[in-house]
N, C-alpha and C positions, 0 to 999 in steps of 0.2 A: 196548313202550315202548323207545325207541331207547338206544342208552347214553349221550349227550350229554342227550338229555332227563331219563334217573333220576337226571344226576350234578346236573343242574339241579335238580329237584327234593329233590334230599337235604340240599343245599347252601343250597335256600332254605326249607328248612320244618326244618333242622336246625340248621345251621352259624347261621344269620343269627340267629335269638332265642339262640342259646346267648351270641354275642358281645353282644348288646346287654345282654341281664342281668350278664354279664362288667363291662363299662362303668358301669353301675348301681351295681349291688355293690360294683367295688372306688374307684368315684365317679373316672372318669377321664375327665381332659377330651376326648380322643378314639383312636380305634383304626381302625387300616385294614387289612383282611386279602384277601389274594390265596390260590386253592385252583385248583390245575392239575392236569386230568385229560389227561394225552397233548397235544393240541392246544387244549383248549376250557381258556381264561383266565376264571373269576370272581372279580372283586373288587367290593369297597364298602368305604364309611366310614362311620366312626360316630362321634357326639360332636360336639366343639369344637374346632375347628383351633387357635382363639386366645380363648381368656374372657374378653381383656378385647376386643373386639370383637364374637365372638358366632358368630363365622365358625364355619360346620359343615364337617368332613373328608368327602371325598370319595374315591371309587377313586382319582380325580387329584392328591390333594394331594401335596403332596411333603415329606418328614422328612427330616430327618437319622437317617444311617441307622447312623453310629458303625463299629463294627468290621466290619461285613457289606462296608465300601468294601474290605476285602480282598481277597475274590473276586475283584473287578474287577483288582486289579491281580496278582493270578496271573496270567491272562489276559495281560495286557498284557508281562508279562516271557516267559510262554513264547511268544507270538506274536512277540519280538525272538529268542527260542531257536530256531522254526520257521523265520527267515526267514534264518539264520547270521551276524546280525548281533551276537549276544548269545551266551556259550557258558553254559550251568547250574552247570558244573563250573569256571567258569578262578577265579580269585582275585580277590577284589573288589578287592582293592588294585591290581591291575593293570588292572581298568575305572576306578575312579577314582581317577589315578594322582594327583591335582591335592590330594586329601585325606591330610594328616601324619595318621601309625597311631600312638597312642601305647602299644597294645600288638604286639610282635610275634608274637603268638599271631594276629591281625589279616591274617595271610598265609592262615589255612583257612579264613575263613569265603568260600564262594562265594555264588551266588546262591538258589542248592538248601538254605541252612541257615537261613537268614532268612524263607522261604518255608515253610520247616518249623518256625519258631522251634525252631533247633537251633543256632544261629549263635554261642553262648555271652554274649551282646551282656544287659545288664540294662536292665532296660521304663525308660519315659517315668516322671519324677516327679512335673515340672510343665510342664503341659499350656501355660501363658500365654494360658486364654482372654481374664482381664480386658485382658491387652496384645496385643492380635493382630498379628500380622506379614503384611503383605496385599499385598506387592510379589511381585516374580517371582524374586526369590533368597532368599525365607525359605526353602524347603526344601534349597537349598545349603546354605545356614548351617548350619542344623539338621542335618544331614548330619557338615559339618566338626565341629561339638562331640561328637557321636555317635564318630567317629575316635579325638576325645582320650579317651572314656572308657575305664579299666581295664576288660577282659575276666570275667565275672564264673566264665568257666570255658571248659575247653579249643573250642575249635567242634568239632562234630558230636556231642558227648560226653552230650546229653543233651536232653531239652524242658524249656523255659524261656519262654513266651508274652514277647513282644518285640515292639511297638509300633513302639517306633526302628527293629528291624527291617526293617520295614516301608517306616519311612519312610527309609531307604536304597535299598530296593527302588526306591521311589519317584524318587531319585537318580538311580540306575540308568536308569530309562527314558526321563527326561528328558534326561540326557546320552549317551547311546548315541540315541536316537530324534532329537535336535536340535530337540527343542520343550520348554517350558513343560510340565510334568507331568498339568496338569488337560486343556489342547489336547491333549495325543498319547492320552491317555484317551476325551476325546470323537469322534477322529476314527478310531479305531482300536478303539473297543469298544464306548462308547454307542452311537454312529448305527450302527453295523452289524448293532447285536442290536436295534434298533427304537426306542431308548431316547431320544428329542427332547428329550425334555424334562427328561433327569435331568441332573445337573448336581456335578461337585467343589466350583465355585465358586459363594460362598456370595450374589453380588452378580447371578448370571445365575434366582434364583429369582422368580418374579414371585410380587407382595405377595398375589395374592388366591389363589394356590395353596400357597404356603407353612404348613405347621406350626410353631408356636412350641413352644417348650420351657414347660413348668411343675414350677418347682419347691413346696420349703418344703409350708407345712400351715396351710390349706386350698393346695393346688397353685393359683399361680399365676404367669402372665410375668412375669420377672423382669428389666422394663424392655429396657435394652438388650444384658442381656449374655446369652449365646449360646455354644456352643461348638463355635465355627471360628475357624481360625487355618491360613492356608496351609504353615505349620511343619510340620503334621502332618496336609497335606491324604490322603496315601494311608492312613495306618491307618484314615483316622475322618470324613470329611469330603463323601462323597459324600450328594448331595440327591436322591430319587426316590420313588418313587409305588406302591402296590399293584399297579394296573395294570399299569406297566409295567416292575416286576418279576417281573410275570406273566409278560414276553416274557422276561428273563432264565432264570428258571428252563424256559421252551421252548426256549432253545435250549440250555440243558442234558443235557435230558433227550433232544435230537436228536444227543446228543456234540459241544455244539461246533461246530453246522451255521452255518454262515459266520462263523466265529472262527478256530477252531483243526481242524486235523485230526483226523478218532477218532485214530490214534495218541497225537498228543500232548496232546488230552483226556482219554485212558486216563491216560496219565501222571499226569498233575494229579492224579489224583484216586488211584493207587494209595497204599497205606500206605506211612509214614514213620517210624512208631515210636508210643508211647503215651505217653499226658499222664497215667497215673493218673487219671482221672476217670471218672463212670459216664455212662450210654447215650449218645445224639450224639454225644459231644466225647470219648470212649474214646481217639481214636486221632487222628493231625494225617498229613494229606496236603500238597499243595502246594499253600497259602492257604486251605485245607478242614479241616474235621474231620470224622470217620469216627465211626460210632458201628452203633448198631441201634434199630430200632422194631419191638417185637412178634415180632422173628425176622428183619424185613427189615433189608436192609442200609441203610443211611444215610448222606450227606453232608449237612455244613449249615454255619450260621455265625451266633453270636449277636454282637448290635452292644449297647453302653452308655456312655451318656454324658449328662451331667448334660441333666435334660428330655427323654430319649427312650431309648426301647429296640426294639431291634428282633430277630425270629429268622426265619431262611429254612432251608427244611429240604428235601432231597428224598430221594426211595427210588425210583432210578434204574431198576431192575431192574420195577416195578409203574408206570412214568410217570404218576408223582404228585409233586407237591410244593404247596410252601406257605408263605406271608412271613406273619408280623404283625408290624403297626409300631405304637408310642404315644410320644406326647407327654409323659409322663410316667416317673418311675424305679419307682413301686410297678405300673407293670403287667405280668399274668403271662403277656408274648409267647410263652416256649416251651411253656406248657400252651395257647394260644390255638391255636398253630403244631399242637403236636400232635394238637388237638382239630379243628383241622380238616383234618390225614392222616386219624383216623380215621373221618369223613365220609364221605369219599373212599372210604374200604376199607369201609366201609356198618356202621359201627360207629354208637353213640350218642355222643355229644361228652360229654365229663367229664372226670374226673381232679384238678382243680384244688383247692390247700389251698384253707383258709379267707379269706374276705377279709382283708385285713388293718385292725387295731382302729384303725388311723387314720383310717379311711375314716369312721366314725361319731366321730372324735374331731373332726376337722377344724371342722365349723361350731360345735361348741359352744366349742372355742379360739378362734374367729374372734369370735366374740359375748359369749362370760362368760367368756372367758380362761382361764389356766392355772389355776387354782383350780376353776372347774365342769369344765376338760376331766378332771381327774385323781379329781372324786368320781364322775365316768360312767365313767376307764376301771375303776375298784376296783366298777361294778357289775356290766361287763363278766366281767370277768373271773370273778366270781361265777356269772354264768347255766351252767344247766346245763342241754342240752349249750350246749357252748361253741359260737357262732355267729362269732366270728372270732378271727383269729392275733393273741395277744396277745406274741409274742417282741421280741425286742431287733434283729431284723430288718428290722422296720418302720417301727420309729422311723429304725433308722439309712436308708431307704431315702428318708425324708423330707425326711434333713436335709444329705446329699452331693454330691446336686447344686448345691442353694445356696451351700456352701462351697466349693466348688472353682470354681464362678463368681464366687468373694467377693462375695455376696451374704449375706452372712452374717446382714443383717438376715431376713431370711424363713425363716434355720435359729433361729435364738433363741426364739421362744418355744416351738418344741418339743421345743430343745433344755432349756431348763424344763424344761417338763412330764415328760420323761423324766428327769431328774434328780429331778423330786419324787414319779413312781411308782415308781421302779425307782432306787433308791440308791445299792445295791450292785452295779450295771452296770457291770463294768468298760467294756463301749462306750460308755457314755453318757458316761462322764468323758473318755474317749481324743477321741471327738467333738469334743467341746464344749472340749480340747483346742488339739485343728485348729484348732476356729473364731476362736479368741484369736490364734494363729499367722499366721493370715492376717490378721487384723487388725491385725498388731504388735505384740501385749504381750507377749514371753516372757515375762515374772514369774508372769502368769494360766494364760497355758497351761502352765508348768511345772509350779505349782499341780494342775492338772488333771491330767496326765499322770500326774504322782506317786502320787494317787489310785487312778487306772486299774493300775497297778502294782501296786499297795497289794493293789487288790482282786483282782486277776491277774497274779501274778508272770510266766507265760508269753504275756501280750499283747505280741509283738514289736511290732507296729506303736506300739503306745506307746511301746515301750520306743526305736525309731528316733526317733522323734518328738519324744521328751524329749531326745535325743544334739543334736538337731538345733537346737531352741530354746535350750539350753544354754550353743552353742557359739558361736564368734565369727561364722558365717556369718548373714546376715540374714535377716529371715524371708518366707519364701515358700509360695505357694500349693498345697503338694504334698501329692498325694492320701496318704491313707489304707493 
């Protein structure tokens, strides 16, 4: 048997029902996975692109794909590095010299530190999906405010995951390149790693390829709102496909063959220092994380954002890698991602917890409400063995994306429900919290916060949350 043909074969008599029962189990409107062996690309899709339509996911569809848009723009800045247009090391304030620093600590960070989230620079609060900014200078913008903010610590002094970062980067390429950020992207990375069809902007996605976001409990479209905003096109905003991020990780796995040079593909990807975190994400490179799999070495990049999750992983050294994308926030991408490396390496697909008790909670909320969902989850949780994850993890996973798209009607009644099984949650109250917040009422969410305190005096995010509601600044749609 040829080796194209057993990898075919293990892939579809393995890989394919392990994901479908994945989708089943954890009741997810759709999934699309990509599994690359050296040159030979398989993908497919599973599920429902869009529920309220009916539309099924395809290798072709295309997701948002959240933080994995990073990759791409590594790429894009060392390919302004390679061409001596761009230096890694000079001082960003002297590429954009047109942006007021209002710290002058603001002199170290280069381009090497934001690419490493080492740049000292503190992440995005509020995203502004409900107000999108869709012209050709929201990422200027977004830029200059990034400028005025205080330095949260020395640059190079340490990792710090950084969004803005990012979206500086993104500055960066647009103003050294002399295009629009999403164009210097598509003409200089998409179309030359094969990629036609993927896309930053959110307006070049055609209707019948698209995935929609599902949030809330039972997961559903939540109308119009979405999370793209050209603000924050390069951390988070890239549109693409299984497929053909099948081509992307080939040309990975080739070093960089018609990108970048092996030199400065090596580069990318050498270590930068450690995140404290365990396997994948152990270690941050440039726009990558470093980790391990089973012993092999690993780069990858998980993507999250309200309605979609995405992970791409490869083990460069064995020419293998691997994307799973979903539509939803409860699905488990990096056990999908790594279920199917181990495929690949002729292992059996597993590993993954337990479904989560939403998934069996959802229709009975949707039809006899929070009163029947909460006497099934108290049977739940009785059964022995226990057949799914009954933590504070799941609720919260249900109910984050909706609130930070203020959609907060499709977080409330789980946000219920979880308040009347689990009481003494300090997340439940921090939650539910938020959700008042974004809706305007500091007096409710203060209420709430207090609570969450109450019940956990070291819940910092409440404890931000309550400073914030409190104070004279207005209230806003800021994450968790």
């Amino acid at each position: 048997m040829s080796g194209h043909t057993a990898v075919d074969r293990r892939v579809r008599e393995a890989l394919w029902p392990f994901v479908e029962q994945v989708v089943e189990d954890w009741s997810l409107p759709a999934v699309a996975v990509c599994a690359v062996h050296r040159d030979r690309v398989l993908a497919r899709g599973f599920g429902t692109a869009d529920r309220s339509s009916g539309a099924r996911a395809t290798a072709d569809t295309l997701f948002h794909l959240a933080s994995v848009s990073k990759t791409f723009v590594a790429v894009a800045v060392l390919q302004l590095v390679e061409s001596g247009t761009l230096e890694l090391d000079a001082p960003i304030t002297s590429i954009l010299p047109a942006l007021r620093w209002a710290d002058p600590r603001a002199e170290g960070i280069t381009p090497r530190l934001p690419l490493s989230h080492r740049s000292g620079l503190g992440d995005v609060s509020d995203y502004g999906w409900h107000q999108p900014e869709l012209d050709d200078d929201a990422l200027a913008r977004f830029a200059a405010r990034v400028a005025g903010w205080p330095l949260e610590r020395d640059p190079g002094s340490g990792y710090r995951y950084s969004n803005a970062g990012f979206e500086l980067l993104g500055h960066v390429v647009a103003t050294v390149g002399g295009a629009p950020f999403e164009q210097h992207l598509r003409t200089h990375v998409l179309e030359p790693a094969g990629m036609a069809a993927s896309t930053f902007l959110r307006d070049d996605v055609p209707h019948h390829l698209a995935a929609l976001p599902h949030v809330g409990l039972p997961a559903r479209v939540p109308g119009f709102a979405y999370p793209y905003t050209r603000s924050h096109a390069p951390s988070s905003s890239l549109h693409s496909s299984a497929a053909e991020l099948g081509q992307w990780l080939r040309v990975h796995l080739a070093r960089g063959d018609g990108l970048l040079s092996r030199t400065t593909h090596d580069s990318m990807w050498r270590p930068c220092g450690e995140t404290g975190k365990p396997g994948w994400h152990s270690g941050i490179a440039l726009g990558w994380f470093r980790g391990e799999h089973r012993g092999h070495a690993v780069v990858s990049h998980p993507g999250s954002d309200p309605g979609f999750q995405s992970s791409l992983v490869l083990l460069p050294e064995l020419g293998i890698g691997a994307v799973a994308l979903a539509n939803a926030n409860a699905a488990p991408v990096s056990g999908i991602a790594a279920a199917a490396v181990d495929v690949l390496l002729g292992l059996e697909p597993g590993g993954l917890s337990l479904p989560p008790v939403t998934a069996r909670l959802a229709p009975v909320l949707a039809s006899g409400g929070v009163e029947a969902a909460a006497d099934l989850f108290h049977r739940i949780v009785a059964e022995v063995p226990s057949t799914s994850s009954v933590e504070d993890d799941e609720f919260e996973d249900a109910v984050w994306g909706a609130i930070e798209l203020h959609r907060t009607d499709l977080a409330r009644p789980v946000l219920e429900l979880w308040q009347r099984v689990r009481p003494e949650s300090s997340a439940a109250w921090r939650m539910s919290g938020w959700a008042a917040e974004v809706d305007g009422r500091p007096d409710e969410a203060a209420t709430h916060l207090r609570r969450a305190l109450a019940l956990d005096p070291g819940n910092d995010d409440a404890r931000a949350a309550l400073q914030r509601v409190t104070s004279a600044a207005p209230p806003a749609g800021l994450a968790p």
